[in-house]
C-alpha positions, 0 to 999 in steps of 0.5 A: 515505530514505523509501519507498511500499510499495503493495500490489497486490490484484485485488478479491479483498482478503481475507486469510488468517489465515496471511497476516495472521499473516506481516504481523503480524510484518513490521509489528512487525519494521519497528516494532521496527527503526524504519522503519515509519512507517504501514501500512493497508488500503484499500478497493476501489475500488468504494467509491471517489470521484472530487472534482475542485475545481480553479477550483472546478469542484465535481464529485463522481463516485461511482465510481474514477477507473480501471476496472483489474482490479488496484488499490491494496489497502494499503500500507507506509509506511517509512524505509530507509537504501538503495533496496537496503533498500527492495527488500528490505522490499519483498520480505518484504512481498510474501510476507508479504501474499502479493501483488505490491508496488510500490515507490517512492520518497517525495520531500520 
């Protein structure tokens, strides 16, 4: 089963090196047994653009699709055997990155 690990920031986005050490080693841990598939950062979404070409409308925003205080910063993704494994993945995740975390559930 695959699972979206999203980590959640509010525009502070900067991680100490404590932090980045103590993500250092979930991703190798996640490595080393298999269930990382990717993990990124990701910029703020002041940096963010909107493109909406549906029925080849070609309308560009420079700006975020939603104004919220708290936003996607980074993200896991991973195989795990159960949702109860995802979970904790998930957990260590989030104190590793010392930020909440969504969890959800890849399909396909």
């Amino acid at each position: 089963m695959r699972f979206l690990i999203a980590v959640i920031d509010d525009r502070s986005n900067s991680a100490s090196s404590n932090e980045m050490a103590a993500i250092d080693e979930f991703n190798d841990h996640l490595t080393e047994n298999g269930q990382l598939i990717m993990a990124c950062g990701i910029d703020d979404p002041s940096q963010a653009s909107v493109i909406d070409n549906r029925a080849e409308a070609g309308l560009f925003t420079e700006r975020p699709l939603h104004n919220v205080d708290e936003f996607m910063a980074g993200f896991w993704l991973i195989n795990a055997e159960s949702e109860e494994q995802a979970r904790e993945l998930a957990a260590w995740g989030s104190k590793a990155c010392n930020r909440k975390v969504e969890l959800r559930k890849l399909h396909g």
